[in-house]
Residue frames as qw, qx, qy, qz and C-alpha x, y, z in Angstrom:
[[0.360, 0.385, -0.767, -0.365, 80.82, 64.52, 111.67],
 [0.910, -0.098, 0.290, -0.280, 78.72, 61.05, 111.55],
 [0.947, -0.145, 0.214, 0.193, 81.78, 59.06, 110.12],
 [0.016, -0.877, 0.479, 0.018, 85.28, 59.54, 110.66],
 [0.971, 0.139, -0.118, 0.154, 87.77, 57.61, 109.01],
 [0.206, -0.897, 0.391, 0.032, 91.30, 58.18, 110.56],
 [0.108, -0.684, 0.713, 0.107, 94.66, 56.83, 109.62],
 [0.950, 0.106, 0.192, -0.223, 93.47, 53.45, 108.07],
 [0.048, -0.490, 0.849, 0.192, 96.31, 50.95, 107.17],
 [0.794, 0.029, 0.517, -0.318, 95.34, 47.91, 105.28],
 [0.081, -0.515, 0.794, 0.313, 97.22, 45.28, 103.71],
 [0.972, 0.170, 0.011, -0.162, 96.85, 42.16, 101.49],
 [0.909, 0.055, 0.031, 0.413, 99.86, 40.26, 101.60],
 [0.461, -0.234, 0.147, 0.843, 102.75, 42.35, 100.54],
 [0.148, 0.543, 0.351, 0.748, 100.05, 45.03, 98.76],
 [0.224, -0.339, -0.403, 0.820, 99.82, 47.97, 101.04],
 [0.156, 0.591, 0.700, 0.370, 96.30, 48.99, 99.71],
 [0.086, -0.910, -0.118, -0.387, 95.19, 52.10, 101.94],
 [0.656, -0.160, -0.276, 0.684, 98.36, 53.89, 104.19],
 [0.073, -0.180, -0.290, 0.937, 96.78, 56.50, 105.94],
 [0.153, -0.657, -0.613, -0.411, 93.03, 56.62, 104.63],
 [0.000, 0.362, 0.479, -0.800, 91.69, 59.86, 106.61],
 [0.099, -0.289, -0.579, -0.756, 88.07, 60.96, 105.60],
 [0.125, 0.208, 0.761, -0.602, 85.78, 62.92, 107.02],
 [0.173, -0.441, -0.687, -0.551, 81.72, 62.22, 106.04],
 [0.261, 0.033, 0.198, -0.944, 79.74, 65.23, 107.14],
 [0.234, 0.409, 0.751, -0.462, 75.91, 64.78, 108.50],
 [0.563, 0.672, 0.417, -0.241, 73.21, 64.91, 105.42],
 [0.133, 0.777, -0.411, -0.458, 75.85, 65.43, 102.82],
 [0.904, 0.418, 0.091, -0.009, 76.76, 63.43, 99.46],
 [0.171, -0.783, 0.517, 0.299, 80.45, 62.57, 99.53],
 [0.950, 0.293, 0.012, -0.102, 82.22, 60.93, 96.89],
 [0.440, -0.640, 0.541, 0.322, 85.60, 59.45, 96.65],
 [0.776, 0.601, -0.077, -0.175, 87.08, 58.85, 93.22],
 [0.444, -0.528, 0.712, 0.130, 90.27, 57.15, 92.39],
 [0.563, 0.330, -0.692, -0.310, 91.62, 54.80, 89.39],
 [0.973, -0.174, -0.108, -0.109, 90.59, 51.21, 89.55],
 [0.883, -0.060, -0.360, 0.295, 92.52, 49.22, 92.07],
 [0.248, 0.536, -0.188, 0.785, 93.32, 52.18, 94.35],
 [0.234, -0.260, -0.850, 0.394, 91.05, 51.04, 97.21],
 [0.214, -0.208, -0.089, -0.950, 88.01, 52.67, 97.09],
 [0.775, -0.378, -0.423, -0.280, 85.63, 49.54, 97.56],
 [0.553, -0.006, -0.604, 0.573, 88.38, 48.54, 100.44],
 [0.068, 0.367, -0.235, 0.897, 87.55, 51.89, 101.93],
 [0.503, -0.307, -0.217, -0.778, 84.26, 51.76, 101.43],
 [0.783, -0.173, -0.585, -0.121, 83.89, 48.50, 103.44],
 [0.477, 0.169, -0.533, 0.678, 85.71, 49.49, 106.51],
 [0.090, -0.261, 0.271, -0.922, 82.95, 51.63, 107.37],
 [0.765, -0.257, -0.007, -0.591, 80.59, 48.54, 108.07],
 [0.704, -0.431, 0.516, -0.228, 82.81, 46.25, 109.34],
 [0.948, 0.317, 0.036, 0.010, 83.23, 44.00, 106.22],
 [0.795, 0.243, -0.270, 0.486, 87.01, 44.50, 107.00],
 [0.597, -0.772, -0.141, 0.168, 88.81, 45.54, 109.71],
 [0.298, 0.872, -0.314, 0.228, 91.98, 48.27, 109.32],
 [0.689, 0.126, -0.434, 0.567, 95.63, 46.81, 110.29],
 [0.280, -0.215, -0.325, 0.878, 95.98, 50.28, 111.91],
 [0.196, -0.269, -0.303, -0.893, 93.50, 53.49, 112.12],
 [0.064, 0.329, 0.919, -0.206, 89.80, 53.79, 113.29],
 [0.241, -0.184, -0.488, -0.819, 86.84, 54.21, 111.99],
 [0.186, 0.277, 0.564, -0.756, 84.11, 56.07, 113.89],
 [0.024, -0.277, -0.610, -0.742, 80.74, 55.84, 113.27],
 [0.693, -0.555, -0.287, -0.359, 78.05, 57.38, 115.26],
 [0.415, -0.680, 0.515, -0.315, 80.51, 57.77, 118.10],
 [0.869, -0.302, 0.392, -0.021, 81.40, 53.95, 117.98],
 [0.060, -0.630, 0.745, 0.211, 84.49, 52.06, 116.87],
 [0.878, 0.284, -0.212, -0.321, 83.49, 50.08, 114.23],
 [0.553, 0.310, -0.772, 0.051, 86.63, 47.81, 114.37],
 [0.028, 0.208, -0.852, 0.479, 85.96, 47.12, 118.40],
 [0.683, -0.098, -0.075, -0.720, 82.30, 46.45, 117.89],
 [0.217, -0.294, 0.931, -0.003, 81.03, 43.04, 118.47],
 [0.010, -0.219, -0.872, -0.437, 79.18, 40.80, 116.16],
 [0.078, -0.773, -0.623, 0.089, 75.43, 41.78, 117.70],
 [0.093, -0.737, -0.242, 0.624, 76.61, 45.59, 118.07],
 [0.157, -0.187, 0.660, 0.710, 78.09, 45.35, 114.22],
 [0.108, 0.336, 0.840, 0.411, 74.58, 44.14, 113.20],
 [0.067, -0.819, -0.488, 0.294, 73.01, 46.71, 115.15],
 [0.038, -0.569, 0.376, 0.730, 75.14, 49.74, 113.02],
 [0.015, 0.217, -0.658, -0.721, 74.45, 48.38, 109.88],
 [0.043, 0.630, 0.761, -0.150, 70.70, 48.02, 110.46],
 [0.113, 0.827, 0.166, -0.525, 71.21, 52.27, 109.98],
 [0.138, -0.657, 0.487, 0.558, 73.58, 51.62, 106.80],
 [0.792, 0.508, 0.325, -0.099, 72.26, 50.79, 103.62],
 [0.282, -0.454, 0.662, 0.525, 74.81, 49.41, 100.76],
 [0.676, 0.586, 0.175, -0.411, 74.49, 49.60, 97.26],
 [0.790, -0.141, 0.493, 0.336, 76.42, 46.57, 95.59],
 [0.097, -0.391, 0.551, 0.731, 78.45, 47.42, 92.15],
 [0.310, -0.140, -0.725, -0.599, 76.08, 44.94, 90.01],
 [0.668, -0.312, 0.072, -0.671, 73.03, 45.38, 92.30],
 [0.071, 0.225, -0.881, 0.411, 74.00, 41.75, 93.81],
 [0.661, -0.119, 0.049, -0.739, 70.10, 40.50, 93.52],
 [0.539, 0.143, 0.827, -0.070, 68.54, 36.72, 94.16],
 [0.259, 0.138, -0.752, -0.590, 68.22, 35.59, 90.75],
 [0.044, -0.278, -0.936, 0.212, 65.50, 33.11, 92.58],
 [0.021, 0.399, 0.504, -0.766, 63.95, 35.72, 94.40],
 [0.151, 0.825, 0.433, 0.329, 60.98, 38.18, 92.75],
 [0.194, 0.517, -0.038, 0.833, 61.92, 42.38, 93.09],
 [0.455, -0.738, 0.013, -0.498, 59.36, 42.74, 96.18],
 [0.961, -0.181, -0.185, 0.097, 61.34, 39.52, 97.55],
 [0.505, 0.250, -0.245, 0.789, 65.01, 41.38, 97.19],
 [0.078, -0.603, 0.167, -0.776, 63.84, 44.90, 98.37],
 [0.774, -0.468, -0.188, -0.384, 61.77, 43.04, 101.14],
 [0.812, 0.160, -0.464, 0.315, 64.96, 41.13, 102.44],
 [0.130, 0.257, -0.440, 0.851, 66.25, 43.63, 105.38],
 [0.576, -0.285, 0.035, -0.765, 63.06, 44.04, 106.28],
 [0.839, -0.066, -0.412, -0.348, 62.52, 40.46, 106.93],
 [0.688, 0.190, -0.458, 0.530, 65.71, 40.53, 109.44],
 [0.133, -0.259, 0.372, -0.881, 64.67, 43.16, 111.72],
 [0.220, -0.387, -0.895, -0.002, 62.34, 41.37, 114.43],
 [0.033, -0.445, -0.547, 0.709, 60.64, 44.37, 115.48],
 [0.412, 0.175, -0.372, -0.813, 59.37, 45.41, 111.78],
 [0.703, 0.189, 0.501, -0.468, 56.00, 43.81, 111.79],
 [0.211, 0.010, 0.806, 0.552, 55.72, 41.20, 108.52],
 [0.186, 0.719, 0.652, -0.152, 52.34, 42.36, 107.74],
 [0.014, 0.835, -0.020, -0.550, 53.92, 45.98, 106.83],
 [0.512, -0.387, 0.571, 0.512, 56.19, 44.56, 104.33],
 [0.532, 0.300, 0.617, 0.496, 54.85, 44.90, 101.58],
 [0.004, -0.974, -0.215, 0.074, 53.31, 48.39, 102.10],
 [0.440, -0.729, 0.311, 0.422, 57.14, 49.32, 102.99],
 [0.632, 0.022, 0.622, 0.462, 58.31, 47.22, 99.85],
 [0.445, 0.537, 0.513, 0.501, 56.29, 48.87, 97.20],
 [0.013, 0.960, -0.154, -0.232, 56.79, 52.82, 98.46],
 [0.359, -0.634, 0.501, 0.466, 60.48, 52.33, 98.38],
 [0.515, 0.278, 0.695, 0.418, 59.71, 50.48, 94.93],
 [0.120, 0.908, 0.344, 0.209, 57.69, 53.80, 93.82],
 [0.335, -0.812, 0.094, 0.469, 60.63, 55.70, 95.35],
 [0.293, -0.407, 0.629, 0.594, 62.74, 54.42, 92.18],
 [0.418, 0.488, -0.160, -0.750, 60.30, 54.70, 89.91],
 [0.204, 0.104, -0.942, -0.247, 59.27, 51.17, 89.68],
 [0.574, 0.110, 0.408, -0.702, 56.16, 51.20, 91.01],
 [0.909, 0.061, 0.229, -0.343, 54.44, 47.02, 89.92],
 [0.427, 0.574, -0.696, 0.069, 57.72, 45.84, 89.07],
 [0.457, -0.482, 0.644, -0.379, 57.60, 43.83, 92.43],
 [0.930, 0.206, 0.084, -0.291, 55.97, 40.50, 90.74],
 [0.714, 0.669, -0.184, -0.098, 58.78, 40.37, 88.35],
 [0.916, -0.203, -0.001, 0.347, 61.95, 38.18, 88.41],
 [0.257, -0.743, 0.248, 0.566, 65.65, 40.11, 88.44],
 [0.497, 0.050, 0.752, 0.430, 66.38, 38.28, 85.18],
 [0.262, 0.709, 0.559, 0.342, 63.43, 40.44, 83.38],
 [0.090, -0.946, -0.150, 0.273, 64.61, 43.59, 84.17],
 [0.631, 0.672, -0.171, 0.348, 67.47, 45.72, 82.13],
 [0.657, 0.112, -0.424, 0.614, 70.94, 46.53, 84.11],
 [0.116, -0.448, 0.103, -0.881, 69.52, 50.39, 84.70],
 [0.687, -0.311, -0.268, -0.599, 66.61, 48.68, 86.47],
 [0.700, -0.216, -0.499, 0.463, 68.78, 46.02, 88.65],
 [0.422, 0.153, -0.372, 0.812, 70.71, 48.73, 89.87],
 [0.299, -0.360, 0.063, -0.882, 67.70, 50.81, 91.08],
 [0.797, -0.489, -0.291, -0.204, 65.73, 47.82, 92.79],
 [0.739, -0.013, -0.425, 0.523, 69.25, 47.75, 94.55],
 [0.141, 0.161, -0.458, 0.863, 68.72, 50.94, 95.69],
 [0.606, -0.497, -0.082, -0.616, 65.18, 50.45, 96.81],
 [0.842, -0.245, -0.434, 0.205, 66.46, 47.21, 98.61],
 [0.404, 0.167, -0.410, 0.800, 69.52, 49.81, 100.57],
 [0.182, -0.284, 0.004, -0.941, 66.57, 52.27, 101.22],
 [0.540, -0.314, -0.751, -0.215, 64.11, 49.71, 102.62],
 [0.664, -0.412, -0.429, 0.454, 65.07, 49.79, 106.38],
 [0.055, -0.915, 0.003, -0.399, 65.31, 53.91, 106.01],
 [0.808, -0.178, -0.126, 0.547, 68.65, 53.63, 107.04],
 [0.145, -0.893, -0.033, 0.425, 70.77, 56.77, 108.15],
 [0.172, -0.685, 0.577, 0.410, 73.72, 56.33, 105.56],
 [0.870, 0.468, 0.123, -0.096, 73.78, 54.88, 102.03],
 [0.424, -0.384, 0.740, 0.355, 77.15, 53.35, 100.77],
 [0.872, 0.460, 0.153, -0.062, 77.07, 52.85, 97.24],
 [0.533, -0.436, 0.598, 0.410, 79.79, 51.15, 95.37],
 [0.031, -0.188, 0.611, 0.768, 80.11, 52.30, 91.47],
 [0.331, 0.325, 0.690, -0.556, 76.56, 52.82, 90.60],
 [0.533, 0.739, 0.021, -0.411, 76.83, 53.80, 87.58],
 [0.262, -0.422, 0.840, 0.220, 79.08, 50.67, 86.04],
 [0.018, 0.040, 0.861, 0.507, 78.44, 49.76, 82.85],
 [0.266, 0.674, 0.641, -0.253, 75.48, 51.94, 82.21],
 [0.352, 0.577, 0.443, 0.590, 74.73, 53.97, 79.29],
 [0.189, 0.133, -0.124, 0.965, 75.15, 57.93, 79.67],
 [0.399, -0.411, -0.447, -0.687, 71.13, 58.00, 79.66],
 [0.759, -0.460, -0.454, -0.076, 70.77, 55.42, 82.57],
 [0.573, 0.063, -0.387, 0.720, 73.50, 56.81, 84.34],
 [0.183, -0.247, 0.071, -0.949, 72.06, 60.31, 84.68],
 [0.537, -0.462, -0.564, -0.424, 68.91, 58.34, 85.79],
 [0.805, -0.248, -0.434, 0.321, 70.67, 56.71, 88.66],
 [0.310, 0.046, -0.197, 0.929, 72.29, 60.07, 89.57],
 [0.408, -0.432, -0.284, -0.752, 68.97, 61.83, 89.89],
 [0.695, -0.574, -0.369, -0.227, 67.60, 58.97, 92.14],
 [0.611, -0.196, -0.437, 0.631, 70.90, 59.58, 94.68],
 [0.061, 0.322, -0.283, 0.901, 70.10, 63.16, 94.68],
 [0.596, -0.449, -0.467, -0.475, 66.64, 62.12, 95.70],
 [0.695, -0.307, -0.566, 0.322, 67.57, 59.60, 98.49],
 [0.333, -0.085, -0.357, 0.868, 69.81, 62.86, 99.96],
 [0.249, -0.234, -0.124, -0.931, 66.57, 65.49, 99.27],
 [0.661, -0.345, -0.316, -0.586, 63.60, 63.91, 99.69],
 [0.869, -0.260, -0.403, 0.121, 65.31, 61.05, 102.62],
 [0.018, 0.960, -0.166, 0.223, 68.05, 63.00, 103.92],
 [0.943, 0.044, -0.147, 0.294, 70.43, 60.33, 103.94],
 [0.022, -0.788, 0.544, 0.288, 74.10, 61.01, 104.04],
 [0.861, 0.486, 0.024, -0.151, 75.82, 59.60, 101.16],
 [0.227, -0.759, 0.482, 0.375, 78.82, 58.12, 100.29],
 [0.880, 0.474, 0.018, -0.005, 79.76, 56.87, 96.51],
 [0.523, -0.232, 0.592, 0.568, 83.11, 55.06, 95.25],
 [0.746, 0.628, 0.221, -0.019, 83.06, 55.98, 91.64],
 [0.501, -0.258, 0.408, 0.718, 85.60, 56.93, 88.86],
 [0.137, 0.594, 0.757, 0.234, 82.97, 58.59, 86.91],
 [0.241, -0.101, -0.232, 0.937, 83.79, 62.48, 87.01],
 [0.235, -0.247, -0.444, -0.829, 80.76, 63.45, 85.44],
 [0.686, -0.418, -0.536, -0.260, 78.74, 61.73, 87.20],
 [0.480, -0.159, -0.415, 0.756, 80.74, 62.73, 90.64],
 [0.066, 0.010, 0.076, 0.995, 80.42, 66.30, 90.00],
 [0.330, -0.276, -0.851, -0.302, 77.07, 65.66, 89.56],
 [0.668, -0.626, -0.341, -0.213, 75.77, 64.53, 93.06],
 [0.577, 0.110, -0.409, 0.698, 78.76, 65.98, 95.35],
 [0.249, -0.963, -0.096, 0.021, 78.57, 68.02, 98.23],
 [0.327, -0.710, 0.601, 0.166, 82.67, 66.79, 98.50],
 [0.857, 0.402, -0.297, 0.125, 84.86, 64.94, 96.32],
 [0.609, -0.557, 0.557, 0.097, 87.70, 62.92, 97.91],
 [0.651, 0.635, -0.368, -0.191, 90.42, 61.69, 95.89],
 [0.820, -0.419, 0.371, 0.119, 92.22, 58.36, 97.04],
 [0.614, 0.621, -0.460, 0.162, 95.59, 58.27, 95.06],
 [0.519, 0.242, -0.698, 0.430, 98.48, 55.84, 96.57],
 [0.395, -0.188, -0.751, 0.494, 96.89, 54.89, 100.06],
 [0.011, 0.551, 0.354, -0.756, 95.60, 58.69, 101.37],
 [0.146, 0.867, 0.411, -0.243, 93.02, 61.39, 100.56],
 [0.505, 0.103, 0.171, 0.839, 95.27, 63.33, 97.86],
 [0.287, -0.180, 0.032, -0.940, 92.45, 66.46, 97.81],
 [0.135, -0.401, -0.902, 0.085, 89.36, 66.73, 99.58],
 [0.175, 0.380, 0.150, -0.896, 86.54, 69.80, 98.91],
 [0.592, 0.393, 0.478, -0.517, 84.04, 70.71, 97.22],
 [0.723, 0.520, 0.420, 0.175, 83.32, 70.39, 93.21],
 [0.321, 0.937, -0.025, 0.134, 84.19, 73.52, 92.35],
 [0.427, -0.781, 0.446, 0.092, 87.46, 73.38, 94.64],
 [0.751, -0.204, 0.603, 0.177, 88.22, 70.20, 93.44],
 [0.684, 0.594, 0.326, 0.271, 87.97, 71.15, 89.56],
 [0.039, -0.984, 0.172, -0.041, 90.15, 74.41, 90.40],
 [0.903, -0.394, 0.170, 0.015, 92.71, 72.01, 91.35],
 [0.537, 0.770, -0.321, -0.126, 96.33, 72.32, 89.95],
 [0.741, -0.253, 0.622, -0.006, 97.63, 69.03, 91.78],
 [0.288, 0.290, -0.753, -0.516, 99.04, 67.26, 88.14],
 [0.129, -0.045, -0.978, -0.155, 97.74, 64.03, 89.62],
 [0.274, 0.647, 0.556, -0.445, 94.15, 65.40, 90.35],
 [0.491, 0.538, -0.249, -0.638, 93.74, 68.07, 87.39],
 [0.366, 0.397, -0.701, -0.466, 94.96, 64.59, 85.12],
 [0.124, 0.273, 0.953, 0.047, 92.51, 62.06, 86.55],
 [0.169, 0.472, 0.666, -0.552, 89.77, 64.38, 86.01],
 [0.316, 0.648, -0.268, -0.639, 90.79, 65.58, 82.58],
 [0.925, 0.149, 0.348, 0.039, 91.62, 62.12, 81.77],
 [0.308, 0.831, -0.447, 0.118, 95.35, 63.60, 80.90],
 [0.951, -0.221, -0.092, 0.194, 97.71, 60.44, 81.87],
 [0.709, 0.303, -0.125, 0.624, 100.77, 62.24, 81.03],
 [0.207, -0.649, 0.285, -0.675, 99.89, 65.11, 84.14],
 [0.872, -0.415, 0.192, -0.172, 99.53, 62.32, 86.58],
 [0.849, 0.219, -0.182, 0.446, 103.16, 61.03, 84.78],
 [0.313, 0.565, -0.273, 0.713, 104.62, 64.29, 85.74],
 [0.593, -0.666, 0.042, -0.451, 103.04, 64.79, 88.78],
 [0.958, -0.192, -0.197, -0.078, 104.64, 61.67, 90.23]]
């Protein structure tokens, strides 16, 4: 396993958000975790680069304890971990070769002279190829969200975190955006891990589905396992059946 989440506890005030997270992300595999909004999926997701640190639990990555890292070894892990923001999270300032180009500009051993060579594959990876000129402001939402993943993919990182990737996109652009994750995992051999609520899209680009319901991992397997399911509160977030997740409870 390259990252092993184990017993995670983590509070806000008096909201007990994840209470027992356990999850385990297999080498070159696409895992997704699904869960109703406000169930801690982004929370999760963040634990596994440090952007928050578990009350209780640890989270392994690459053999190291992310929570006991320190600031220069944190920056040195997430130099292999590329994150794909909910609304692609671009410089409105910036030009497209200027975002994707950004990691790249942080690592002192990538030559600046390469950058743009580096900038406009990973642009041509998402099927923007001379988009790089252009400001973030002239592009459509489908089109943020993909320079966001050429920016995650830049630094050919080992692990790709995206966080709802397919929010507020059309069924058309969605399926795009699914396509280019199977890519990243085929053609890059990433390992993947997506927050979504999006079953279709899940099912999709899974090797595993993980379901976070009240704090822990309520099922974890593959698609087919996971649609076989007769859990109420799993068969009725995936059928979108509220009243089997009533009974279930």
């Amino acid at each position: 396993m390259s990252i092993e989440i184990l017993d995670v506890h983590k509070s806000f005030g008096d909201k007990h958000v994840l209470k027992g997270f356990t999850l385990s992300i297999r080498d070159g595999e696409t895992t997704v975790v699904i869960g109703g909004s406000g169930s801690g999926k982004s929370v999760a997701l963040k634990h596994i680069v440090g952007l928050l640190r578990p009350d209780g639990g640890e989270v392994w990555v690459d053999e190291h304890n992310v929570s006991r890292l320190d600031q220069e070894s944190l920056y040195q892990l997430r130099r292999n971990v590329g994150f794909v923001f909910q609304f692609a999270a671009l410089f409105d300032s910036m030009t497209i070769a200027e975002n994707v180009g950004m990691g790249l500009r942080r690592m002192p051993d990538f030559p600046d002279a390469d950058i743009p060579d580096r900038v406009a594959d990973c642009l041509r990876m998402v099927d923007l190829d001379g988009y790089g000129d252009r400001l973030p402001s002239q592009l459509s939402g489908g089109q943020r969200k993909r320079v966001g993943l050429a920016r995650a993919i830049a630094t050919r990182p080992k692990y790709i975190l995206y966080d709802e990737p397919t929010t507020g996109l059309d069924p058309v652009t969605t399926a795009v955006i699914d396509e280019l994750i199977l890519r990243m995992s085929d053609e890059l051999g990433v390992t993947g891990v997506v927050i979504s609520h999006d079953m279709k899209s899940a099912f999709r680009i899974a090797d595993r589905v993980a379901m976070l319901y009240d704090g822990v991992i309520r099922i974890d397997g593959t698609p087919d396992e996971v649609r076989a399911c007769e859990d109420p509160i799993v068969k009725g977030f995936i059928e979108g059946r509220p009243e089997l997740m009533a009974a279930g409870r």
